[in-house]
N, CA and C atoms of all chains as a GROMACS GRO file, in nm:
protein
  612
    1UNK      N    1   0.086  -0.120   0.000
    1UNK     CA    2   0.000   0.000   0.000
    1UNK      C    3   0.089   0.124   0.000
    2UNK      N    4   0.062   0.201  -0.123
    2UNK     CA    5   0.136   0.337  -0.096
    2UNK      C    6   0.111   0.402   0.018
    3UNK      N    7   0.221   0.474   0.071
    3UNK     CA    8   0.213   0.598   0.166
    3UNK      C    9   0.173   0.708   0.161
    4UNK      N   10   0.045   0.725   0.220
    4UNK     CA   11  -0.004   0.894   0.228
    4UNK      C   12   0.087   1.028   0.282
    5UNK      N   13   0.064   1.140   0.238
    5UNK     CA   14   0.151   1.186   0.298
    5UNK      C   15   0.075   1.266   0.377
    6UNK      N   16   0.077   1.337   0.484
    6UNK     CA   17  -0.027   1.314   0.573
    6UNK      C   18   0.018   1.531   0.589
    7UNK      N   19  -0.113   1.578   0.597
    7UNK     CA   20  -0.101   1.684   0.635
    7UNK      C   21  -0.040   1.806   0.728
    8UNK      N   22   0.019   1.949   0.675
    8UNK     CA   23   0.085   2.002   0.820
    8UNK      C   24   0.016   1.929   0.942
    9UNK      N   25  -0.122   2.025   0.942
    9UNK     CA   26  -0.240   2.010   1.039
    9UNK      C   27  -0.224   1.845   1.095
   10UNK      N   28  -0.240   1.741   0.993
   10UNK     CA   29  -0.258   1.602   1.078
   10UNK      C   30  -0.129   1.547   1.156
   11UNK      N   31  -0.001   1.634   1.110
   11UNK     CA   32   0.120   1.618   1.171
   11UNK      C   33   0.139   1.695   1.329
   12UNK      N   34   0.111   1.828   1.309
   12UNK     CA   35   0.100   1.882   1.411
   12UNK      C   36   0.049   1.823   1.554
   13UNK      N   37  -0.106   1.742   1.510
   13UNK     CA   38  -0.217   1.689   1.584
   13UNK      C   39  -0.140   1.560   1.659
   14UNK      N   40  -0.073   1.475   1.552
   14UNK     CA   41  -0.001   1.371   1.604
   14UNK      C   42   0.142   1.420   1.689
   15UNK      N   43   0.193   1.547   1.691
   15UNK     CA   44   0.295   1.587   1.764
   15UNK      C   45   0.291   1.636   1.880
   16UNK      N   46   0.145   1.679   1.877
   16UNK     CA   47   0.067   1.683   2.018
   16UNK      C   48   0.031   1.596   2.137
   17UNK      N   49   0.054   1.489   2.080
   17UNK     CA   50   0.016   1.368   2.170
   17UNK      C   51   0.136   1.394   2.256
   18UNK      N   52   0.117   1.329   2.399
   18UNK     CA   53   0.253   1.302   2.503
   18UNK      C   54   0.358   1.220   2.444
   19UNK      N   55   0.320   1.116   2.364
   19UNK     CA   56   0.429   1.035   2.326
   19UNK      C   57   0.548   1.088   2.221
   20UNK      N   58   0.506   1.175   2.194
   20UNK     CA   59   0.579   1.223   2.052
   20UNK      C   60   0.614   1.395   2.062
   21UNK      N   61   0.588   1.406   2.178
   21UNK     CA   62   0.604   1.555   2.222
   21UNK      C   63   0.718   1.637   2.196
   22UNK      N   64   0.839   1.494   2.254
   22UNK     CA   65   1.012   1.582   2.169
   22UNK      C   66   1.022   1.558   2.043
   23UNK      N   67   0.929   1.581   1.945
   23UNK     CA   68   1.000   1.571   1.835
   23UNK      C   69   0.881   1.691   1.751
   24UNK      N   70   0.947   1.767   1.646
   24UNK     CA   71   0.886   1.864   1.567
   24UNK      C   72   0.898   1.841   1.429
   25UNK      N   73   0.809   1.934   1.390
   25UNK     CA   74   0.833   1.913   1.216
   25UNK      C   75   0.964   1.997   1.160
   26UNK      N   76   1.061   2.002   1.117
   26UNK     CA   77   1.173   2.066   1.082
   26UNK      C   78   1.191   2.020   0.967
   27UNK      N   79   1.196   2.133   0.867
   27UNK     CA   80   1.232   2.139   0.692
   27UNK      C   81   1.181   2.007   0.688
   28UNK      N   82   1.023   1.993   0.685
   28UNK     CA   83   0.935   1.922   0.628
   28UNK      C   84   0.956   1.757   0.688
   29UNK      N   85   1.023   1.758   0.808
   29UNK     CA   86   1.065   1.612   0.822
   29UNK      C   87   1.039   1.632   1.001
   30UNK      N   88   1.057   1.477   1.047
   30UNK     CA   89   1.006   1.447   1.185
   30UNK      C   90   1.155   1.441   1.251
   31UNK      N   91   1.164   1.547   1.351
   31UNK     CA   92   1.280   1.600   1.382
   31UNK      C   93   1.315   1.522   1.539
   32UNK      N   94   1.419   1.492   1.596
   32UNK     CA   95   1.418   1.492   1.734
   32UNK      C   96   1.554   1.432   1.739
   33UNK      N   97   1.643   1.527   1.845
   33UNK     CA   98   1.764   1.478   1.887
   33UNK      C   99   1.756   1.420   2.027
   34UNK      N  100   1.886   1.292   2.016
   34UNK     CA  101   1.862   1.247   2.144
   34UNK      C  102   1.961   1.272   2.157
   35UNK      N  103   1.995   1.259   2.391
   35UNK     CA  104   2.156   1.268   2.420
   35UNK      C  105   2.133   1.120   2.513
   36UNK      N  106   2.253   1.061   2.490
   36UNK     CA  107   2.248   0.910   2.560
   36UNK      C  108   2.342   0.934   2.631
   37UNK      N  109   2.400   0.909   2.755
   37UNK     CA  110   2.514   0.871   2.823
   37UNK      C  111   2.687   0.867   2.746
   38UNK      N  112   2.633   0.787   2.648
   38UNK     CA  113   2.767   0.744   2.600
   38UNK      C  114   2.779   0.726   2.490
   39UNK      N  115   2.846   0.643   2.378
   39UNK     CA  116   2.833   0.588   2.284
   39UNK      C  117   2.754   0.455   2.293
   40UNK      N  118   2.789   0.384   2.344
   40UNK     CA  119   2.720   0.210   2.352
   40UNK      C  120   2.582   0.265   2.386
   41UNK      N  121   2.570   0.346   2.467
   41UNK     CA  122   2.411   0.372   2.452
   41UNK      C  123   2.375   0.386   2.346
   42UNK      N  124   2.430   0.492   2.253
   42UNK     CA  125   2.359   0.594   2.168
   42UNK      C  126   2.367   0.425   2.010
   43UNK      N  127   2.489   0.374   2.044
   43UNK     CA  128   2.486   0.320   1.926
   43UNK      C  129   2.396   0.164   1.952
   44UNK      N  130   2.368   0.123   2.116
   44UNK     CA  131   2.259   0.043   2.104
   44UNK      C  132   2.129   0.054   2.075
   45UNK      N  133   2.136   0.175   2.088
   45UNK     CA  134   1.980   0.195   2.044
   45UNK      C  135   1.964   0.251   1.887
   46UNK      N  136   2.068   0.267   1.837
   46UNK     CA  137   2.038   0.286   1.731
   46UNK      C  138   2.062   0.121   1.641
   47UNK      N  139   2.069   0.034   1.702
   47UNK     CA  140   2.148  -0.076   1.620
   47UNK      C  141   2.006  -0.149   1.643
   48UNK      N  142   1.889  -0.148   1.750
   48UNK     CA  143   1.792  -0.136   1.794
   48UNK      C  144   1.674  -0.104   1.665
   49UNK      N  145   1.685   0.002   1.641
   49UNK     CA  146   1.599   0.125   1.549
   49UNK      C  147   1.626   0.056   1.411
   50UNK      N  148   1.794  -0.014   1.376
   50UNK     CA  149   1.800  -0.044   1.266
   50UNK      C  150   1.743  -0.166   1.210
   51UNK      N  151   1.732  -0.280   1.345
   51UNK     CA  152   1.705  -0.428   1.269
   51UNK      C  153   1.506  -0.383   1.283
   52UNK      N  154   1.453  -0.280   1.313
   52UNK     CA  155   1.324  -0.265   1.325
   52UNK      C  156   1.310  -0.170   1.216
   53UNK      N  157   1.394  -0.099   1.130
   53UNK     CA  158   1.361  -0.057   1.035
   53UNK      C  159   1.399  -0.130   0.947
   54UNK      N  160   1.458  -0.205   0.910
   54UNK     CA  161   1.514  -0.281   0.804
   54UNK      C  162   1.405  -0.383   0.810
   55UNK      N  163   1.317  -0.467   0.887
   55UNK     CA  164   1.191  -0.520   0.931
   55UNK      C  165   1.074  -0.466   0.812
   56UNK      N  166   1.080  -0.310   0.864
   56UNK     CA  167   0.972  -0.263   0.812
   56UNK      C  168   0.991  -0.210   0.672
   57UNK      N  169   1.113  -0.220   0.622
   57UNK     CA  170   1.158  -0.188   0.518
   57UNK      C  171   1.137   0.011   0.485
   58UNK      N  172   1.182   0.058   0.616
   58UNK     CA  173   1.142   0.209   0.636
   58UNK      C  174   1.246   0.301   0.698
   59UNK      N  175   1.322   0.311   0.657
   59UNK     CA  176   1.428   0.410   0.724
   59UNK      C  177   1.495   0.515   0.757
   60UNK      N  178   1.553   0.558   0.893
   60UNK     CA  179   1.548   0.687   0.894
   60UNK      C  180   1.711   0.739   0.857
   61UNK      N  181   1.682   0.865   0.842
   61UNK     CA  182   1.800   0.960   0.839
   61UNK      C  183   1.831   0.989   0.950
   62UNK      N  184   2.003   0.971   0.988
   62UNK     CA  185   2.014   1.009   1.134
   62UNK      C  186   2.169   1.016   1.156
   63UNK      N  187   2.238   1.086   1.228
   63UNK     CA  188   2.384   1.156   1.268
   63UNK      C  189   2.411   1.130   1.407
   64UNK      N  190   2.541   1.074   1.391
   64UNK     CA  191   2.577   1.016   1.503
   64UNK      C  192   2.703   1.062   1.580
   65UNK      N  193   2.716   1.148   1.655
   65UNK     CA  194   2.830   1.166   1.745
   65UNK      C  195   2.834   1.141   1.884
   66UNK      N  196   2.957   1.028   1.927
   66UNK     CA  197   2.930   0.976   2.060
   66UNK      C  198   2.796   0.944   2.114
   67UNK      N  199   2.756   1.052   2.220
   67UNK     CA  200   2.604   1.015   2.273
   67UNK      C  201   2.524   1.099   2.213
   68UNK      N  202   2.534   1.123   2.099
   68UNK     CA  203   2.412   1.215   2.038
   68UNK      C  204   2.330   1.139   1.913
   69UNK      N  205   2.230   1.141   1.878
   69UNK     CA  206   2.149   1.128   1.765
   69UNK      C  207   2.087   1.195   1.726
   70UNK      N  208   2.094   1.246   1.634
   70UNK     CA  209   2.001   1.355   1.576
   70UNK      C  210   1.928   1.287   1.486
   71UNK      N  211   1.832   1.308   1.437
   71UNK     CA  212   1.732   1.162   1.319
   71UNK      C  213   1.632   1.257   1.264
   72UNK      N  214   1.605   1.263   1.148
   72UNK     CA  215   1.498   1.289   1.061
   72UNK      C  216   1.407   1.223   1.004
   73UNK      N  217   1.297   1.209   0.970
   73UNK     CA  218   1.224   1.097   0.944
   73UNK      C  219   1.132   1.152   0.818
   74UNK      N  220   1.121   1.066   0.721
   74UNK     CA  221   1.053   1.134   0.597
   74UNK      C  222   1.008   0.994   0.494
   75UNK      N  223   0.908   1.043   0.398
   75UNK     CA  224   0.877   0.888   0.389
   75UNK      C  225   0.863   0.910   0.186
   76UNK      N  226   0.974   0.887   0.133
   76UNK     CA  227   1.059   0.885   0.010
   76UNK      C  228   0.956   0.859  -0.082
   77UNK      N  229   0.841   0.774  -0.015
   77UNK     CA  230   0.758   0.714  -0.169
   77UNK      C  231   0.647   0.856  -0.171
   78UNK      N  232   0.603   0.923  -0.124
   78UNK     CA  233   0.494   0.998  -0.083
   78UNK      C  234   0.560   1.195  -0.062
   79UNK      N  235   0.674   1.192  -0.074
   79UNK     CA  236   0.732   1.337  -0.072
   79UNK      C  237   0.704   1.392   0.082
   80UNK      N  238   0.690   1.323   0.175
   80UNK     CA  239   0.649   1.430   0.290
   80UNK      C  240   0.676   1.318   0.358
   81UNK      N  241   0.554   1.351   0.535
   81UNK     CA  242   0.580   1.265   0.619
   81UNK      C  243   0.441   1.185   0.631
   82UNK      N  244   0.483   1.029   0.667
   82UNK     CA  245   0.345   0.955   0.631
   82UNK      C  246   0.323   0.911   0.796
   83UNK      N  247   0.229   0.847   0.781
   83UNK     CA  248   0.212   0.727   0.922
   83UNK      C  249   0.286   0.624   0.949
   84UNK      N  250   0.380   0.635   0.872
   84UNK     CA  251   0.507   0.518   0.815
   84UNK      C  252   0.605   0.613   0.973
   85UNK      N  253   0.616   0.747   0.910
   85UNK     CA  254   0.723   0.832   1.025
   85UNK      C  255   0.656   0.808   1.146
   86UNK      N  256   0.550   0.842   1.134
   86UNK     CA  257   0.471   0.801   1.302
   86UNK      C  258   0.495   0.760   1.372
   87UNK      N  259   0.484   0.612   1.323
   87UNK     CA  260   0.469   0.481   1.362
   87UNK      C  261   0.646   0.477   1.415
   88UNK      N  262   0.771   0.478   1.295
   88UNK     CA  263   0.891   0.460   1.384
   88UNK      C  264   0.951   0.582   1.463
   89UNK      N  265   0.893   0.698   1.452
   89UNK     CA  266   0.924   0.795   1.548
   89UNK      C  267   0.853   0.737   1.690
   90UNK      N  268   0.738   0.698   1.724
   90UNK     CA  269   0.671   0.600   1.843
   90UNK      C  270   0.829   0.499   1.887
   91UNK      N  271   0.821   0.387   1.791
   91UNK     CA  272   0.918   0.307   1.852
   91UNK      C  273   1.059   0.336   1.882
   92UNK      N  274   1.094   0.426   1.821
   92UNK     CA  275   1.224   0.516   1.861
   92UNK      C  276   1.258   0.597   2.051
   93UNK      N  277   1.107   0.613   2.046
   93UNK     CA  278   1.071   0.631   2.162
   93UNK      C  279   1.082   0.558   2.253
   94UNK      N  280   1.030   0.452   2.289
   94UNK     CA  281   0.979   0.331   2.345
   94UNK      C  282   1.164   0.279   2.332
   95UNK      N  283   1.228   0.265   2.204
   95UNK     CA  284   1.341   0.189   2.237
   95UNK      C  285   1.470   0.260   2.309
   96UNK      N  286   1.430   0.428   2.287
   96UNK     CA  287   1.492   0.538   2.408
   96UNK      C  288   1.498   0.511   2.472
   97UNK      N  289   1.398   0.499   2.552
   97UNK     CA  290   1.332   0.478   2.703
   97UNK      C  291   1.451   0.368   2.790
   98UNK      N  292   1.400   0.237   2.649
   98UNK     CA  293   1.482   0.132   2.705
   98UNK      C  294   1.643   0.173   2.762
   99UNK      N  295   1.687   0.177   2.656
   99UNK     CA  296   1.838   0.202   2.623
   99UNK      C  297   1.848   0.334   2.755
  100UNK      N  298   1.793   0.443   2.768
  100UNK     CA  299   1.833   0.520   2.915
  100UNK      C  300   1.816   0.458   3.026
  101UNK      N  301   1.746   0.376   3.073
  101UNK     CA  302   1.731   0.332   3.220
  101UNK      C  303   1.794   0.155   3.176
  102UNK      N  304   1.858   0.127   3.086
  102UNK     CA  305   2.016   0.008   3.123
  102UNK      C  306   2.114   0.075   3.152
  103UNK      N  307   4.818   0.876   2.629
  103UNK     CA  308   4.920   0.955   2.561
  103UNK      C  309   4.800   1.043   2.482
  104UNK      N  310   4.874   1.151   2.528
  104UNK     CA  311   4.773   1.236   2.453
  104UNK      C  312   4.773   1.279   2.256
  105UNK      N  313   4.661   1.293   2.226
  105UNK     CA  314   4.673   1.315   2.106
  105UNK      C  315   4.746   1.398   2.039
  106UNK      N  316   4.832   1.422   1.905
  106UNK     CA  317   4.904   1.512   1.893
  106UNK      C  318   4.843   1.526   1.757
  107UNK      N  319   4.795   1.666   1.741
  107UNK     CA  320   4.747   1.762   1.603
  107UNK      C  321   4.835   1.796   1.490
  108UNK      N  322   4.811   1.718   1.380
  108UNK     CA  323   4.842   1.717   1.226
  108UNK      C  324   4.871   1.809   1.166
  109UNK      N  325   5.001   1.878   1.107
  109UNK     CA  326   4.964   1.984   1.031
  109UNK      C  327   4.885   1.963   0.896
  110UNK      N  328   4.866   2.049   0.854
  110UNK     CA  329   4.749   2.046   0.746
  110UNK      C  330   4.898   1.926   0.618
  111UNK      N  331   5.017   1.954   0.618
  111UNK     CA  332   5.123   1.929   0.540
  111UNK      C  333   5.107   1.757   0.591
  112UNK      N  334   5.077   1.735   0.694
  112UNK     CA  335   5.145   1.564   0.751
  112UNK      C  336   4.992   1.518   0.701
  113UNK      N  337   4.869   1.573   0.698
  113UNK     CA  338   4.739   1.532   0.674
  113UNK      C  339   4.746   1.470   0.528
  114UNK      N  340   4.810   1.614   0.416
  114UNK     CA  341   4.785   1.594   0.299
  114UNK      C  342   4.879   1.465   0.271
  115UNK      N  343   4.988   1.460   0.336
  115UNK     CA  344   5.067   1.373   0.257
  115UNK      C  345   5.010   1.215   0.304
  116UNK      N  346   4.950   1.221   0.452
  116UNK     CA  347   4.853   1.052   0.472
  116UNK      C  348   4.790   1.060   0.374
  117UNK      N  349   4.720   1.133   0.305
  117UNK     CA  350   4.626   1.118   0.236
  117UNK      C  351   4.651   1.113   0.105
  118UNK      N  352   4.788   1.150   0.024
  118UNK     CA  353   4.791   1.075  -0.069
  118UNK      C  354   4.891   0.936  -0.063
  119UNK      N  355   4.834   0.877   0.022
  119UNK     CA  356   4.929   0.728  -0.009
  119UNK      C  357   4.734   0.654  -0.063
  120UNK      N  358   4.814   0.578  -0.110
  120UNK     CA  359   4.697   0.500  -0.204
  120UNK      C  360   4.584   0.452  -0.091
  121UNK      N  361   4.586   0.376  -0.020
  121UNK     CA  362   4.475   0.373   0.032
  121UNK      C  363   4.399   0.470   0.144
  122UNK      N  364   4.422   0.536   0.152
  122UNK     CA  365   4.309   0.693   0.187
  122UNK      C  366   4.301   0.755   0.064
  123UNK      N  367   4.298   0.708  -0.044
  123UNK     CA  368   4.270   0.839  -0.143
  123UNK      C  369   4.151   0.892  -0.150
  124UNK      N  370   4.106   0.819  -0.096
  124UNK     CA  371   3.904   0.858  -0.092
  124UNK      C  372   3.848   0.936   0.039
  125UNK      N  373   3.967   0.926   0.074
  125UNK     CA  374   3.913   1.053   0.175
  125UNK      C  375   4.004   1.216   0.170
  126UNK      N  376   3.935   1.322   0.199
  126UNK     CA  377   4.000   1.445   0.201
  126UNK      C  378   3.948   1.537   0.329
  127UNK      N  379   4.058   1.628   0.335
  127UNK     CA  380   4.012   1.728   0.441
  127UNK      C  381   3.893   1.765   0.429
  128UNK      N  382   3.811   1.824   0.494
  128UNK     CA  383   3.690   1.895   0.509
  128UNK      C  384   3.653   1.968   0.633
  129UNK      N  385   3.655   2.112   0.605
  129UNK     CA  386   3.606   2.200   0.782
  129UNK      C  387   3.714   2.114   0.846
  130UNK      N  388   3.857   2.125   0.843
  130UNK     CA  389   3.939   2.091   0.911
  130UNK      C  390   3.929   1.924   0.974
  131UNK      N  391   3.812   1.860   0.897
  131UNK     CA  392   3.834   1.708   1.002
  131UNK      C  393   3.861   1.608   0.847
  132UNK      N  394   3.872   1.466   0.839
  132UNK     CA  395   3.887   1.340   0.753
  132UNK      C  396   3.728   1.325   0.731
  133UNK      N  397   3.754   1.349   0.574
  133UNK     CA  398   3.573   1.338   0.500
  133UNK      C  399   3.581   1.219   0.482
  134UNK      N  400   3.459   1.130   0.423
  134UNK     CA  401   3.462   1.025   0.314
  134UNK      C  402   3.320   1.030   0.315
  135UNK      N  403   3.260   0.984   0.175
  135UNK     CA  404   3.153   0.940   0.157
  135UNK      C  405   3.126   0.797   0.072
  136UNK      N  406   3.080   0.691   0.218
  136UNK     CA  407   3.015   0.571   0.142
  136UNK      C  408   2.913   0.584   0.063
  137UNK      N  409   2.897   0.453  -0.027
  137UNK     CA  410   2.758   0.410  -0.065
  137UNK      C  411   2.764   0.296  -0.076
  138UNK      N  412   2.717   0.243  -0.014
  138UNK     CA  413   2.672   0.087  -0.014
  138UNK      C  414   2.540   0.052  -0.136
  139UNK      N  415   2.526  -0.062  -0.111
  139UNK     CA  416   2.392  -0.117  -0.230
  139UNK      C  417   2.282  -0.085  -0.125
  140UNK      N  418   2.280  -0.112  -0.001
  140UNK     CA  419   2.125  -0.082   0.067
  140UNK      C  420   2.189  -0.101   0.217
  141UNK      N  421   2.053  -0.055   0.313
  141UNK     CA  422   2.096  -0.011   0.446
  141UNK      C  423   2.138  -0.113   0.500
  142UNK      N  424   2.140  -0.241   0.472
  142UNK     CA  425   2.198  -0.384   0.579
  142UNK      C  426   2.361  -0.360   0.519
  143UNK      N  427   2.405  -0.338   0.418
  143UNK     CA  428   2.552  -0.302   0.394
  143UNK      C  429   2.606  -0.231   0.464
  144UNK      N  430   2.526  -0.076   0.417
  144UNK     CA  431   2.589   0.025   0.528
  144UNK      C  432   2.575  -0.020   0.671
  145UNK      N  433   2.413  -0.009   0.782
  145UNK     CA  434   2.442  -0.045   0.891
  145UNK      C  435   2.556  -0.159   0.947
  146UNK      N  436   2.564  -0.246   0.857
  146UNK     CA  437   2.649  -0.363   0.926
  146UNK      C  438   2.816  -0.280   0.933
  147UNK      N  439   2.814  -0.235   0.805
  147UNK     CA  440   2.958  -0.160   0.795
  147UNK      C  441   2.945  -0.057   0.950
  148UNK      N  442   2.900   0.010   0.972
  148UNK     CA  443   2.898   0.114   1.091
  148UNK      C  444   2.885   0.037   1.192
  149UNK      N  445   2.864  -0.133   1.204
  149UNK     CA  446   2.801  -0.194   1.336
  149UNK      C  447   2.989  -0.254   1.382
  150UNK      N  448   3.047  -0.292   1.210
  150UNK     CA  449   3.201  -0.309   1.277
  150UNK      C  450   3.270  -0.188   1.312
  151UNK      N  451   3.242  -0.075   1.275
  151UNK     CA  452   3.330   0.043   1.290
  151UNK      C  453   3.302   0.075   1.453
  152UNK      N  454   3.162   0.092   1.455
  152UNK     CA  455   3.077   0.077   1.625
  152UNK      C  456   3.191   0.026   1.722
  153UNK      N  457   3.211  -0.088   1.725
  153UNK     CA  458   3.236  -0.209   1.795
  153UNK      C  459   3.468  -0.154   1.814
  154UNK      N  460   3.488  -0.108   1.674
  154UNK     CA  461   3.665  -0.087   1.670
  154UNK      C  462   3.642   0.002   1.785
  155UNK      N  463   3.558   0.160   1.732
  155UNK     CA  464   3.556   0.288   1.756
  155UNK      C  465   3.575   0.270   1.930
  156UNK      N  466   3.463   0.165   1.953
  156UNK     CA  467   3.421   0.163   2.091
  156UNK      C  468   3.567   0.081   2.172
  157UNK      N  469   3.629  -0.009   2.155
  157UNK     CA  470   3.748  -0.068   2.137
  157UNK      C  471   3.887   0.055   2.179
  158UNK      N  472   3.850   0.145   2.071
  158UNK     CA  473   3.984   0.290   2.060
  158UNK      C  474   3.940   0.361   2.157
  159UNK      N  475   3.853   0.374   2.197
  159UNK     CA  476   3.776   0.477   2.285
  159UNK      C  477   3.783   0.597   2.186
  160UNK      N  478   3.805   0.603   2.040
  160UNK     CA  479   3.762   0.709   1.910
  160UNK      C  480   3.669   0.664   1.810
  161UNK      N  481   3.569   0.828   1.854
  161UNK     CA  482   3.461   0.719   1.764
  161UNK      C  483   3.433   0.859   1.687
  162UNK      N  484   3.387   0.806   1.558
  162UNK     CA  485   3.349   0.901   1.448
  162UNK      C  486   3.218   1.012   1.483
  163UNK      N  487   3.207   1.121   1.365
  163UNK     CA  488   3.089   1.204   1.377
  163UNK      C  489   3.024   1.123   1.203
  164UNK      N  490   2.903   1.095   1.240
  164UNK     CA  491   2.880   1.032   1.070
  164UNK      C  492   2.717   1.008   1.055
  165UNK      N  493   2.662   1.038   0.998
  165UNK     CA  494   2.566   1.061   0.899
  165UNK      C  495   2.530   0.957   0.827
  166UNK      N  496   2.370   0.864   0.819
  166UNK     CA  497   2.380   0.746   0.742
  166UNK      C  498   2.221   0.767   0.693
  167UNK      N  499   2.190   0.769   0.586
  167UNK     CA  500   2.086   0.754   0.552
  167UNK      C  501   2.063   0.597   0.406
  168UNK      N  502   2.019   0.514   0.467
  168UNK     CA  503   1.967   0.391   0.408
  168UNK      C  504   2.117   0.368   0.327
  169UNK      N  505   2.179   0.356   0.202
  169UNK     CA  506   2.310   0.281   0.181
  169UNK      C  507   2.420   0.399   0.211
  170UNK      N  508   2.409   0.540   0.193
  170UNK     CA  509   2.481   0.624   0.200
  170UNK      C  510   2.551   0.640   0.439
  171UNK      N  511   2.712   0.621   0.378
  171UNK     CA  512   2.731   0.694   0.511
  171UNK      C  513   2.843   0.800   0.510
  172UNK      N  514   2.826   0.927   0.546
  172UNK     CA  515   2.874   0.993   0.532
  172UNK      C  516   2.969   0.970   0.661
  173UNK      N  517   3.138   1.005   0.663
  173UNK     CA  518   3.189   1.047   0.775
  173UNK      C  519   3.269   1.119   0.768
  174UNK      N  520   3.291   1.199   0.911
  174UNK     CA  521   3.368   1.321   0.950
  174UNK      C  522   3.473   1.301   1.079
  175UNK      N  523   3.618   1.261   1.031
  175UNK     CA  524   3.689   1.192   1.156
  175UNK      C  525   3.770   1.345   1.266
  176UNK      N  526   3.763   1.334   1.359
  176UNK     CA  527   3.875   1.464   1.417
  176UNK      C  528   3.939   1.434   1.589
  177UNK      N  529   3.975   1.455   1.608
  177UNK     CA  530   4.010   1.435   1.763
  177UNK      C  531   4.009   1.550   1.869
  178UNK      N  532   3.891   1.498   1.944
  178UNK     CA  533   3.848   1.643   2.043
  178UNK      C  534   4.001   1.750   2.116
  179UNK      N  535   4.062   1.561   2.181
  179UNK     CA  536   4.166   1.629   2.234
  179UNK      C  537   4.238   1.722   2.201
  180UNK      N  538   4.274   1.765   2.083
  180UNK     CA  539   4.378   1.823   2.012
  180UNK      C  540   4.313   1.900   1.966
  181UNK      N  541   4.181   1.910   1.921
  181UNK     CA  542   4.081   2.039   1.826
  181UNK      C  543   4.165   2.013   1.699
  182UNK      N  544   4.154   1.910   1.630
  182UNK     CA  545   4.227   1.861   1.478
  182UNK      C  546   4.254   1.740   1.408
  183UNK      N  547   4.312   1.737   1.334
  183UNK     CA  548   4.308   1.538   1.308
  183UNK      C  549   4.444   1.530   1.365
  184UNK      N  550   4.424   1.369   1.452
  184UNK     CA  551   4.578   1.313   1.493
  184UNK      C  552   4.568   1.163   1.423
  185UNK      N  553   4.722   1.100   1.493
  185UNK     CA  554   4.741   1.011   1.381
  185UNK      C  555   4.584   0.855   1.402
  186UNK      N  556   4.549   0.923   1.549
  186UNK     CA  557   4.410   0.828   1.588
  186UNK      C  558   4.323   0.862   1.463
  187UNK      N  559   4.261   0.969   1.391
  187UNK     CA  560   4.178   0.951   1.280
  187UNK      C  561   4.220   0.861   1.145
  188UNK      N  562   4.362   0.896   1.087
  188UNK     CA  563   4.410   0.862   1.019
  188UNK      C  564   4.381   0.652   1.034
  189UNK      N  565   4.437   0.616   1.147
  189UNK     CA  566   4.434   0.503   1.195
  189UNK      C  567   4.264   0.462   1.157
  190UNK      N  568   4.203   0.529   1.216
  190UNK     CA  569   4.069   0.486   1.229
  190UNK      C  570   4.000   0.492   1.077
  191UNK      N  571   3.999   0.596   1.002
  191UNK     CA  572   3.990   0.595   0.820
  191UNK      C  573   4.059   0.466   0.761
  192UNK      N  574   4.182   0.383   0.772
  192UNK     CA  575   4.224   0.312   0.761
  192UNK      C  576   4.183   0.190   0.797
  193UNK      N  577   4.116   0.157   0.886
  193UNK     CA  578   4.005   0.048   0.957
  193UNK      C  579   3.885   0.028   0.897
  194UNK      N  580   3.816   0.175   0.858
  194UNK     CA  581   3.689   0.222   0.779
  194UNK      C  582   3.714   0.125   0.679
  195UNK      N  583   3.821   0.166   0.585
  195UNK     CA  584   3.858   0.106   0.415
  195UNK      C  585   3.866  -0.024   0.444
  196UNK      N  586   3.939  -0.038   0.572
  196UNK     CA  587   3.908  -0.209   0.557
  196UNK      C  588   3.770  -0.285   0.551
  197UNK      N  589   3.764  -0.242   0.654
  197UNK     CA  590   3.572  -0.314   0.724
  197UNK      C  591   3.496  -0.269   0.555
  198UNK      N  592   3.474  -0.160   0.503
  198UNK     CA  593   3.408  -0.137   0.404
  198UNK      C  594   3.435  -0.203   0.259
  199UNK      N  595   3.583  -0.248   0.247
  199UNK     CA  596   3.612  -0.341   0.154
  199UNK      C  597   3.502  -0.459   0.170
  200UNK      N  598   3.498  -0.521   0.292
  200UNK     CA  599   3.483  -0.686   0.360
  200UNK      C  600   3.297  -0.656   0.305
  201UNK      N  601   3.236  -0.504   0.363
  201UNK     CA  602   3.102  -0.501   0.351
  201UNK      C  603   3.070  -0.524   0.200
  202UNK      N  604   3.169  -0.459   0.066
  202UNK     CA  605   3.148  -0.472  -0.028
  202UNK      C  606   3.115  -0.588  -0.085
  203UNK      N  607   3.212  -0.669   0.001
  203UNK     CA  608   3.205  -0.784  -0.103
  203UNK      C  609   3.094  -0.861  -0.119
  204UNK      N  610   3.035  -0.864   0.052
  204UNK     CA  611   2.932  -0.975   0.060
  204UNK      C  612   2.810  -0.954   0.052
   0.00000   0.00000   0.00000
């Protein structure tokens, strides 16, 4: 099923929720930097993010120094951001979470 | 032992021996830009570099979006490249040969 690309307005609405609160729309993409402890943090959770995007066949843009991640999220078939970004901006979350309190 | 800072003269000349030729200065740090065939190439390539980096206690600034990984090597200690980047670009070409092949 192609990807919709989903409206400012319906983006905004979904950025509103608690779960998704640190992250904004920036130059048209789903924005949010993280700071991890260390490297092994920053790069377990991103090694995390990768076998679950490679899963979904959906992947993000993202920059890596020591404990930092910076990640963009945008969805290539549809020109914008879909429910595709949603959905792994959510589990990005959730696998944060993890990766800070080990 | 602390790191010791490159002149721009000891940089250029690592960099033309044949295997760094693919990388060049940039904003004062060691550029290169991969491309792999798709993101299980690249990620796996960044999952051995992960694992050296973490090993050296030097770890890259780098940028990966699905086969493309961009990197930017420098050493805090020194505010410049020391012979630790050089070393570590040299590890890159390897591990990224091994990702090519398979």
């Amino acid at each position: 099923m192609p990807a919709i690309r989903l409206s400012a307005t319906e983006i905004e609405a979904a950025l509103a929720s608690s779960d998704l609160s640190a992250w904004r729309l920036k130059n048209g993409k789903l924005h949010r930097e993280y700071r991890f402890a260390n490297f092994v943090d920053a790069f377990g959770f991103m090694s995390s993010v990768a076998l679950h995007a490679e899963s979904k066949n959906h992947h993000p843009e993202w920059f890596n120094v020591y404990g930092t991640v910076i990640v963009d999220l945008t969805t290539h078939d549809c020109g914008g951001v879909s429910a595709r970004d949603l959905d792994l901006a959510r589990t990005m979350e959730s696998f944060a979470k993890r990766a800070t309190r080990s």
